[in-house]
C-alpha positions as CSV (number, residue, x, y, z in Angstrom):
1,X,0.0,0.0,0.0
2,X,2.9,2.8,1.0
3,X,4.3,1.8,-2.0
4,X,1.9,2.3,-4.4
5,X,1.2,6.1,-2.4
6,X,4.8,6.8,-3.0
7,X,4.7,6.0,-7.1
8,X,1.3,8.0,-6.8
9,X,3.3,10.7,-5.4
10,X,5.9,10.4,-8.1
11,X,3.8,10.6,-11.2
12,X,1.8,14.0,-9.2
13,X,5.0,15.4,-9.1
14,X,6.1,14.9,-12.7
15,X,3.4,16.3,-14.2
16,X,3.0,19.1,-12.6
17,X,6.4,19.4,-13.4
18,X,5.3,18.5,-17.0
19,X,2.4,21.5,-16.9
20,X,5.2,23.7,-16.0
21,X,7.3,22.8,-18.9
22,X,4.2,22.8,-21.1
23,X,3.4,26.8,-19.6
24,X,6.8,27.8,-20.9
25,X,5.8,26.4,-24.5
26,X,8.2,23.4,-24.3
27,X,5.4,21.0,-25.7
28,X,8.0,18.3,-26.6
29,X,10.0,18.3,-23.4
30,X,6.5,18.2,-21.5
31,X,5.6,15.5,-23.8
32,X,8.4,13.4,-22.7
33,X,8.6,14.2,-18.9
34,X,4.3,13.1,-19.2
35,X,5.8,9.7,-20.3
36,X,8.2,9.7,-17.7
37,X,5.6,10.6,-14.9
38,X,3.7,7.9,-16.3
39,X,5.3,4.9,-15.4
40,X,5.4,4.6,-11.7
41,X,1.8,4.8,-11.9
42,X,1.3,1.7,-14.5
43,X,4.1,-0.3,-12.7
44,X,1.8,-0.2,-9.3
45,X,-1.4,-0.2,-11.4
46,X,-0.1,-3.6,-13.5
47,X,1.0,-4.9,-9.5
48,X,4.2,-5.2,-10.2
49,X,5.4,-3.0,-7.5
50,X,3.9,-5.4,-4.8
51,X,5.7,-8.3,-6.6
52,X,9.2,-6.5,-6.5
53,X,8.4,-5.3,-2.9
54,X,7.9,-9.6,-2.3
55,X,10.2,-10.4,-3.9
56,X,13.0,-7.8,-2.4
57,X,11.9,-9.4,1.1
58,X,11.5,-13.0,0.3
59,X,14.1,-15.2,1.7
60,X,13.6,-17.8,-0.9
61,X,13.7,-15.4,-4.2
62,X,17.5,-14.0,-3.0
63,X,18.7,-18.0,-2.5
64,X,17.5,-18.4,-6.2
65,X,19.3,-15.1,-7.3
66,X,21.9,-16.4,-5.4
67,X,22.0,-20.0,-7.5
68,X,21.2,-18.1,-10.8
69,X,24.2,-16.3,-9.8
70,X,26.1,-19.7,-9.2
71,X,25.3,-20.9,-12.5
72,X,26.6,-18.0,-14.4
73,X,29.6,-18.1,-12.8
74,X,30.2,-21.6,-12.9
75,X,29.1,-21.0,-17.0
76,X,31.4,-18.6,-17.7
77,X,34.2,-20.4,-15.6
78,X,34.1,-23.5,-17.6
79,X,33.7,-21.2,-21.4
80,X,36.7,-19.3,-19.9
81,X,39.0,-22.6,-19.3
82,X,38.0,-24.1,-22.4
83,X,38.8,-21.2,-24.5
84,X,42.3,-21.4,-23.2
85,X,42.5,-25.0,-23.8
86,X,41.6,-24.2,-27.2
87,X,43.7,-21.7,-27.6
88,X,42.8,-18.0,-29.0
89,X,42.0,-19.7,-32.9
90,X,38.8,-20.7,-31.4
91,X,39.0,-24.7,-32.8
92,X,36.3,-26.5,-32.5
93,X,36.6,-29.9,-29.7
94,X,36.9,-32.0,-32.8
95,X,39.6,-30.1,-34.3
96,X,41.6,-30.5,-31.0
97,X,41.9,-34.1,-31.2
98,X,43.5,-33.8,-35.0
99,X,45.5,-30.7,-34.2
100,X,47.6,-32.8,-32.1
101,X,48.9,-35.2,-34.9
102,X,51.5,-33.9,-36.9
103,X,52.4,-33.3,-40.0
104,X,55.7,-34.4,-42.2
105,X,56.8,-30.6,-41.9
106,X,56.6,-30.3,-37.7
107,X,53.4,-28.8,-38.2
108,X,49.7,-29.8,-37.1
109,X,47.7,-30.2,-40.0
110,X,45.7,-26.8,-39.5
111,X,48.6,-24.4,-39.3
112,X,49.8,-26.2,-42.5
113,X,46.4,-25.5,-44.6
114,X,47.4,-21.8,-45.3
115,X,46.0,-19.3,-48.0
116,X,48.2,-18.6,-50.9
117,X,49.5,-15.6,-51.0
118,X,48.7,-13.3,-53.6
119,X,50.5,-12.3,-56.8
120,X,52.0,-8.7,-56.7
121,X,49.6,-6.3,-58.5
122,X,51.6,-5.3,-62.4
123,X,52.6,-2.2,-62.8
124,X,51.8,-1.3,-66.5
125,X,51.6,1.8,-68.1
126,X,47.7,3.5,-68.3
127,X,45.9,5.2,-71.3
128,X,48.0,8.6,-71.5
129,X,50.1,8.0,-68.4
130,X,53.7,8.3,-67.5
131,X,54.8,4.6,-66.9
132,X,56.2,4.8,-63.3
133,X,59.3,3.5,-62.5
134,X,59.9,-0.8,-61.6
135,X,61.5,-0.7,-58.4
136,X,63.3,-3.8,-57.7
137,X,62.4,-5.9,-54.8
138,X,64.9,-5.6,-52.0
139,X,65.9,-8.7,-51.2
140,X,65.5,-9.8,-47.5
141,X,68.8,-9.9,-46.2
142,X,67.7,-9.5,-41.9
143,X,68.3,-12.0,-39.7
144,X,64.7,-13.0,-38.6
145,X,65.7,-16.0,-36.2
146,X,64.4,-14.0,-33.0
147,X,61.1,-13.5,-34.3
148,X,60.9,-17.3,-35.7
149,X,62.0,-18.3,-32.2
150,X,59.2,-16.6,-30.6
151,X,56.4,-17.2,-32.9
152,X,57.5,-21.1,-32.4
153,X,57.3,-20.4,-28.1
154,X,53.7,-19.4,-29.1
155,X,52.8,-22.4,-30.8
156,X,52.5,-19.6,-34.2
């Protein structure tokens, strides 16, 4: 009962507030603070204030939050350990099983099914352009031994 007074009291308030806004020609703010003002009035009309209100002071609602609460935790423990069993790639469980046979190269069989890379684009010379220049390709000639090393540490 108080708490259907109190949402009474709320919706008053906002539209009188609301008239106010609507006296200083604001029709589209009024509009919207109406709506506002509104809904504590249809929550206690529709009774779902006194449901929250029992269920806020029921004993037996907080233990099932509490479990509901459980269960999400315990859910989003096990997703969280088996995404780091997987590994970031996100394999499926069947894939596991075959990633761990290897290939002739060293490789599992995933990491060797690889896109091709593609062809460099040509270079021609357009309708009434100036041909640019071929640059050649500088051949690699860095050490890249470190950066193997640690892609292989990462399983990469």
């Amino acid at each position: 009962m108080l708490a259907e007074t109190i949402c009474s009291a709320v919706s008053a308030a906002g539209l009188g507030i609301a008239a106010l806004t609507a006296y200083r020609r604001r029709f589209l703010a009024a509009a919207r603070i109406t709506a506002y003002a509104l809904v504590p009035v249809a929550l206690a009309m529709t009774g779902l204030v006194k449901w929250a209100a029992g269920t806020a002071f029921s004993l037996t609602a907080w233990i099932g939050f509490g479990v509901l609460g459980f269960a999400w935790l315990l859910f989003t423990a096990t997703r969280a350990v088996e995404r780091r069993r997987l590994g970031a790639a996100g394999e499926e469980p069947a894939t596991v099983e075959k990633a761990g046979r290897k290939g002739r190269s060293g490789r599992s069989e995933q990491q060797a099914a690889v896109a091709p890379t593609a062809s460099a684009p040509s270079l021609g010379a357009g309708t009434g352009q100036r041909a640019a220049p071929q640059r050649a390709a500088a051949a690699p000639t860095e050490d890249f031994s470190d950066i193997e090393a640690i892609l292989k540490k990462h399983g990469i």
